[in-house]
C-alpha positions in Angstrom: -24.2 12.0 -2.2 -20.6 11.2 -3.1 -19.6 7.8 -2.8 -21.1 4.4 -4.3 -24.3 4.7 -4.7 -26.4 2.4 -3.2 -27.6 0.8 -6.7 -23.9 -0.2 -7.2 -23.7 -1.3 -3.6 -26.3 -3.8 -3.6 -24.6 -4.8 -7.1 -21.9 -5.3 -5.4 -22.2 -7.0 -2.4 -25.5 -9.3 -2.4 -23.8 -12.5 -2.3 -21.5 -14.7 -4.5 -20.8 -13.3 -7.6 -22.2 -14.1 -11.5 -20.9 -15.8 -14.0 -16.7 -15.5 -14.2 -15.8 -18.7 -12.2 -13.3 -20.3 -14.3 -9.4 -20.6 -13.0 -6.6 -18.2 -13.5 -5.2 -18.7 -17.3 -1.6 -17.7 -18.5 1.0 -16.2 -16.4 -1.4 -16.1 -13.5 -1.8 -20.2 -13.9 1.8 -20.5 -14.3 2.7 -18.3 -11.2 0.5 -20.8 -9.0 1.7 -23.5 -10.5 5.6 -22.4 -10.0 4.6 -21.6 -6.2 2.8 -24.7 -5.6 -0.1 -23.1 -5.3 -2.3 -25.1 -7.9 -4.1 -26.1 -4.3 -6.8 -24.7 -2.8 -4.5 -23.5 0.1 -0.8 -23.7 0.6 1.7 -22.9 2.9 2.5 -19.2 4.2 5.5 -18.0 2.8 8.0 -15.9 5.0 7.3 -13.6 2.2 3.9 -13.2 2.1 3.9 -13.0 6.2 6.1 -9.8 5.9 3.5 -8.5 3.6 0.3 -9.3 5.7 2.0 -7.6 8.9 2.6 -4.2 7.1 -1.5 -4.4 5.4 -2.3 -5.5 9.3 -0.8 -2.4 10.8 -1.5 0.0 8.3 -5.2 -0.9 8.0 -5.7 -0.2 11.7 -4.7 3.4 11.1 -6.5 3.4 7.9 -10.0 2.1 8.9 -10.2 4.9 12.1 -9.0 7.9 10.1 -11.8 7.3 7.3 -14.9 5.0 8.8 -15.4 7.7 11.3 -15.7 10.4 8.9 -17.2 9.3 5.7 -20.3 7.5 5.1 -18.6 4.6 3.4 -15.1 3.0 2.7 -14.2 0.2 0.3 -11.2 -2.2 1.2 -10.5 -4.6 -2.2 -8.6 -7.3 -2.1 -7.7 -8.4 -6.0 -6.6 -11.3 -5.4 -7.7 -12.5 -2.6 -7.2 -16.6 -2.1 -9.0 -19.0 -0.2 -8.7 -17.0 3.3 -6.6 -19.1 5.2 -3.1 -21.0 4.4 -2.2 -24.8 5.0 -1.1 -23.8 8.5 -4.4 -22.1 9.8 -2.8 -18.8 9.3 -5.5 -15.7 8.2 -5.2 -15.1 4.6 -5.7 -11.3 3.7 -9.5 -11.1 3.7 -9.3 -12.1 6.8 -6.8 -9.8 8.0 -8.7 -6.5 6.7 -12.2 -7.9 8.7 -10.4 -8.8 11.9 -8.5 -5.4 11.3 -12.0 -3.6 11.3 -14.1 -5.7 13.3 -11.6 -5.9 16.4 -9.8 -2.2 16.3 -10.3 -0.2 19.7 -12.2 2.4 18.1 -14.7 -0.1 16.3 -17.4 1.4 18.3 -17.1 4.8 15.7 -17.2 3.0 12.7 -20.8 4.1 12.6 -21.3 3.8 8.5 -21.1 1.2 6.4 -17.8 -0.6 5.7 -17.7 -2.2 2.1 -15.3 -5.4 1.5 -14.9 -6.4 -2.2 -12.9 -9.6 -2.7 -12.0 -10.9 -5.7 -11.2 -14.4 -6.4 -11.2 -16.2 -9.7 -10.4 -19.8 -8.7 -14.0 -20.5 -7.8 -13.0 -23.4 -5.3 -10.5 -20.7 -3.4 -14.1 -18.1 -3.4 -16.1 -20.5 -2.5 -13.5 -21.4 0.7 -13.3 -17.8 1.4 -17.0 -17.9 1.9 -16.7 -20.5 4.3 -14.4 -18.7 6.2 -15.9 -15.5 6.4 -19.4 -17.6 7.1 -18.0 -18.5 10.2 -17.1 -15.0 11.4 -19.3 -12.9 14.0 -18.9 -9.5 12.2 -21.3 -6.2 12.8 -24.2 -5.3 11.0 -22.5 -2.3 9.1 -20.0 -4.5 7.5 -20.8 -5.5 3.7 -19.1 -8.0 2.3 -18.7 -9.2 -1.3 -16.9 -11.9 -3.4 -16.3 -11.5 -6.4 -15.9 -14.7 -8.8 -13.7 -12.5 -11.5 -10.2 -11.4 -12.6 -9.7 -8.1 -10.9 -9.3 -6.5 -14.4 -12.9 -7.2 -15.3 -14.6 -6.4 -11.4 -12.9 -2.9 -10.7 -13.5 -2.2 -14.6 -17.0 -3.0 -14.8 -17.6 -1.2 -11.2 -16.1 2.4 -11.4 -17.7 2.1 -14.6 -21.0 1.9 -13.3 -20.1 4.8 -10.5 -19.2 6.8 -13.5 -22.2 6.4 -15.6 -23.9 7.7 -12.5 -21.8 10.7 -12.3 -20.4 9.7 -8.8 -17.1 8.7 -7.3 -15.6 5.3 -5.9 -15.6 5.4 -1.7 -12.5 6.3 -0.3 -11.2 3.2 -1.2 -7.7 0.9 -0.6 -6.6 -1.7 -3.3 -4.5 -3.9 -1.8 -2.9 -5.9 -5.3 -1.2 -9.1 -4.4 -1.0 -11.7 -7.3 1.4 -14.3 -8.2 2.9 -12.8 -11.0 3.2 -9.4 -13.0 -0.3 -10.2 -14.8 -3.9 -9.3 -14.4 -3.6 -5.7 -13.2 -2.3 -3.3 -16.0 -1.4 0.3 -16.3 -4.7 1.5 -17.9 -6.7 -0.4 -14.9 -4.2 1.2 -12.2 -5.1 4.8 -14.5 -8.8 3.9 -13.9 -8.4 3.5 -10.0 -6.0 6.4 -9.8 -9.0 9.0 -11.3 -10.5 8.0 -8.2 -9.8 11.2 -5.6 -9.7 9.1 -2.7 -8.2 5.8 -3.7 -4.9 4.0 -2.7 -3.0 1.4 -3.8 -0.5 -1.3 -2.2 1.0 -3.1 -4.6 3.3 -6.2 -4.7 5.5 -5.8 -7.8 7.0 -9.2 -7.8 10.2 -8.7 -10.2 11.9 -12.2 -10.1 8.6 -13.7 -12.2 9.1 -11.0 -14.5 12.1 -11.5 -15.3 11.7 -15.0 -15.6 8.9 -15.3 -17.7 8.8 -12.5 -19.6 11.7 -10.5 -20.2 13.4 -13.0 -22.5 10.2 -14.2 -24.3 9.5 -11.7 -27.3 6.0 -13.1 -27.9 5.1 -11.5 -24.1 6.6 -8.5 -24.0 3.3 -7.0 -25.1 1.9 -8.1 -21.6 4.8 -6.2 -20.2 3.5 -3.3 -22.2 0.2 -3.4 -20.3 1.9 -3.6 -16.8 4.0 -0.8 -17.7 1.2 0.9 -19.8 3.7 1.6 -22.6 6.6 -0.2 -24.4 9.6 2.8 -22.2 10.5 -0.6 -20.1 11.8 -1.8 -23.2 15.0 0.3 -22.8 16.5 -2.0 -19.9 16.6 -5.3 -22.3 19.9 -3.6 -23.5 21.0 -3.4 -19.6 23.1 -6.1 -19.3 24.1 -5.8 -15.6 21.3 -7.5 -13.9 21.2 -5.2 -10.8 21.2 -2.1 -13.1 18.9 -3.9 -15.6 15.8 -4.6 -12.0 16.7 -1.1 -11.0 15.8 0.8 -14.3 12.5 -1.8 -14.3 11.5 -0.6 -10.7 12.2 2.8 -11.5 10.0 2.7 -14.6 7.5 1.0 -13.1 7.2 4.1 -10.5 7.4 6.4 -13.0 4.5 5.3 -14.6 2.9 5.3 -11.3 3.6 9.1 -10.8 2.5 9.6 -14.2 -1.2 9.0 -14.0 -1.1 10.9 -11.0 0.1 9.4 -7.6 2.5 10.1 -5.2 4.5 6.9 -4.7 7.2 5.2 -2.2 8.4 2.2 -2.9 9.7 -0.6 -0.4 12.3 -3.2 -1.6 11.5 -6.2 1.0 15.4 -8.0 1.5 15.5 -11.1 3.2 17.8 -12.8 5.8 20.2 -13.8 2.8 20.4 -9.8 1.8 18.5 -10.6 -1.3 16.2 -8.5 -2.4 13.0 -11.3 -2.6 9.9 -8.5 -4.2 9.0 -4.7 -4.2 5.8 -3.2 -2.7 4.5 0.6 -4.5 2.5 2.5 -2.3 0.2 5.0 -4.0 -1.5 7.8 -2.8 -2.6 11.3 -3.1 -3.4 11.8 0.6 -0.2 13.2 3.2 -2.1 11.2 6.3 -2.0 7.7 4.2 1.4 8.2 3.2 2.5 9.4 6.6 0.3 5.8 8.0 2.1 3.6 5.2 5.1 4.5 6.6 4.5 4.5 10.1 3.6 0.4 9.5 6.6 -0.3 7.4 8.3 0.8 10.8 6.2 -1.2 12.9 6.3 -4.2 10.5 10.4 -4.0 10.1 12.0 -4.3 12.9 11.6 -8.1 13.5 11.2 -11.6 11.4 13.1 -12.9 8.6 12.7 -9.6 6.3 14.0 -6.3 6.3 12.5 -3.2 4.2 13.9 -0.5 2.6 12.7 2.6 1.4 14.7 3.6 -2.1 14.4 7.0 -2.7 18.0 7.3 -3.4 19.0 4.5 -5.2 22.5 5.0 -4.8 21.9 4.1 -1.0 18.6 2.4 0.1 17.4 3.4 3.8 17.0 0.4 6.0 14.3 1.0 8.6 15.8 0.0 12.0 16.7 1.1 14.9 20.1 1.4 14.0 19.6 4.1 12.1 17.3 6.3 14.3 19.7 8.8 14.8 21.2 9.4 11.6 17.9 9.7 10.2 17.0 12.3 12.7 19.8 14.7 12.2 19.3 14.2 8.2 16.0 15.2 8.7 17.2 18.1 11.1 19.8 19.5 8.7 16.5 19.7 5.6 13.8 21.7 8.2 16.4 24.3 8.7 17.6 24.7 5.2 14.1 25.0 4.0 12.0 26.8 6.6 15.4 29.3 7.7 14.4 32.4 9.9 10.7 31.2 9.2 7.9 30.9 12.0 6.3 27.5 10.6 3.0 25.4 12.0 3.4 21.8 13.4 0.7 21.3 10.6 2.9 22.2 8.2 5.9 20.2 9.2 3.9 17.3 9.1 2.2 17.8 5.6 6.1 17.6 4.5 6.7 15.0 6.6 4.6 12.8 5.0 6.4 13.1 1.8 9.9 12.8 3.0 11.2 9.5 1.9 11.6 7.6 5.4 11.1 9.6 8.6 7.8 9.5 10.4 6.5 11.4 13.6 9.2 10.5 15.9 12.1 11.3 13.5 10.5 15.0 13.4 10.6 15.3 17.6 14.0 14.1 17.4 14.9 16.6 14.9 13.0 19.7 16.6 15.0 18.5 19.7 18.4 18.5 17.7 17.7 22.3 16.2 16.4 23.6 19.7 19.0 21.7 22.1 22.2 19.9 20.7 22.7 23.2 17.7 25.6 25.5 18.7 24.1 27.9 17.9 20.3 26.7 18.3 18.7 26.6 14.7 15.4 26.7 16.4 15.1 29.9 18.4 11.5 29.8 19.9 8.2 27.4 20.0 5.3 29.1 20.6 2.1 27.6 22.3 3.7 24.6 24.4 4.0 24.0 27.8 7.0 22.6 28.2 10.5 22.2 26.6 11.2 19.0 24.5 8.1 18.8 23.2 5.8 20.2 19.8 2.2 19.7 20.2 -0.3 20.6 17.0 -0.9 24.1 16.9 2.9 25.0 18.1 4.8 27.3 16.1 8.3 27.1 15.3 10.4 29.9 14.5 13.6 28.8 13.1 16.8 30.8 13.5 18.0 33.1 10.6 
């Protein structure tokens, strides 16, 4: 049986963890200390509530499309806090089990649902505990927390899977730390030769820069984040948008390198400032499709605004305001590619997924553009629908010549 077997399960998640309790050290202490949070909770950041909305929306298309189907999933949180901030607010762990244990279509998560949180200040773990402690959750969920840098945990466990000869569960890594330590290249690698892993992560460039990029004696650190010394190229940048543009672009590179397909997200807040970037890795069209589909959801209210950068020479907001352009965009790159072709709904999805920004509405706007507003129509016929407008699964497009 694929999957973690159940040696490594019970490993994994039969109560509070071994021996690796001290508290973060280095760049990790100095991020909490910068951010004030040396506490054992602190206050939500508008930052950090942007963040939680998109992981809230996208694991409640993530949990359905895989709990139903496989006979486990893993959801790891890195770094996962105390649970809760100064304000009562959910913390992530909290999110991903209210997520699962409240979704409308609970009742088919039939198999077992693995949560892995890692924490290393052992006072935050030990208030996570708490927290969860007090939760009603369902039988099938099993929960672990992990007194450990995320480095050592996720090491040491697909390193046992290994040994076995087995695979991780389909797994999501949601990678939220303080700073730009404690989850290098070569672990990302590790988690990447997983078939059916994903990664969000928050790639937080203004600590970078300011306590790193200056500071010879830690540029090998930045060596492990980037899993080789190519970053060093933008010290001689001395424009500093150029100089955070050819660092987020090397950082995807690296990425796509050990094998993922990647978007990333700059998150710009209400003083047009661009405040952190999230990656999104994958090698699965649905999960990419779903990623985008919540940074939709997530964007269109609240003090942030995302935007995809495919094109760095103009970033795509997602709002409203754009709908329309994005459509016809989209329009105008179905016809080029699939000209006089008869094409599958199926397969207009599967390169939906990839495009950099449009989701499943964008594509019914487009089809509508090509079929109706086209002088002449650039889609001729749809076969198997029943009525005009509209391009159910198994519909077949034939596109004008």
């Amino acid at each position: 049986m694929v999957g973690l077997t159940y040696a490594v399960a019970e490993r994994l998640f039969d109560g509070l963890s071994r021996d690796e309790t001290g508290h973060p050290s280095g760049l990790l202490a100095a991020g909490a200390k910068q951010m004030g949070t040396d506490e054992i909770v602190w206050e939500l950041e508008p930052h950090t509530r942007a963040k939680h909305e998109i992981l809230r929306y996208y694991l409640g298309a993530w949990f359905p499309i895989l709990a139903s189907v496989h006979s486990r999933v893993l959801y790891v949180d890195g770094f996962a806090g105390p649970g809760e901030y100064k304000g009562g607010e959910d913390g992530s762990p909290i999110i991903a089990l209210n997520v699962a244990k409240d979704h409308q279509l609970q009742s088919r998560f039939r198999n077992e649902l693995l949560f892995l949180f890692i924490e290393m200040d052992i006072r935050r773990a030990e208030h996570l505990q708490k927290k969860i402690g007090t939760m009603a959750l369902p039988s099938n969920f099993k929960i672990r927390i992990e007194r450990s840098s995320f480095e050592n945990s996720i090491s040491r466990t697909i390193a046992e899977v290994t040994e076995r000869g087995r695979e991780l569960a389909p797994s999501f890594f949601f990678i939220d730390p303080f700073g730009p330590a404690g989850f290098p290249m070569s672990l990302l690698k590790k988690i990447s030769e997983q078939p059916r892993s994903e990664v969000l992560i928050n790639f937080s460039y203004q600590p970078l820069n300011q306590w790193c990029l200056e500071d010879d004696s830690k540029h090998a650190l930045v060596d492990s984040l980037f899993g080789s010394a190519a970053w060093r190229r933008a010290l001689a940048i001395s424009d500093p948008k150029k100089k955070e543009e050819n660092l987020r672009e090397a950082y995807q590179r690296a990425l796509e390198a050990i094998g993922w397909k990647v978007r990333p997200f700059s998150m710009i807040n209400k003083y047009n400032q661009t405040q952190y970037y999230l990656f999104f890795a994958t090698k699965n069209a649905l999960g990419m499709l779903a990623m985008k589909r919540a940074m939709w959801k997530a964007a269109p209210a609240g003090e942030f605004r995302y935007s995809d950068l495919s094109n760095p020479a103009q970033g795509n907001m997602l709002e409203a305001a754009f709908e329309e352009q994005y459509a016809q965009q989209l329009a105008d790159v179905l016809y080029a590619r699939h000209k006089g072709m008869f094409v599958r709904k199926e397969e207009l999805l599967d390169d939906l997924a990839w495009d950099p920004i449009c989701i499943e509405r964008h594509l019914t706007k487009a089809l509508r553009i090509l079929e109706s507003e086209s002088s002449p129509p650039r889609v001729i016929d749809v076969a198997n629908r029943k009525r005009m407008g509209t391009y159910p699964v198994g519909s077949v497009i034939h596109f004008a010549a």
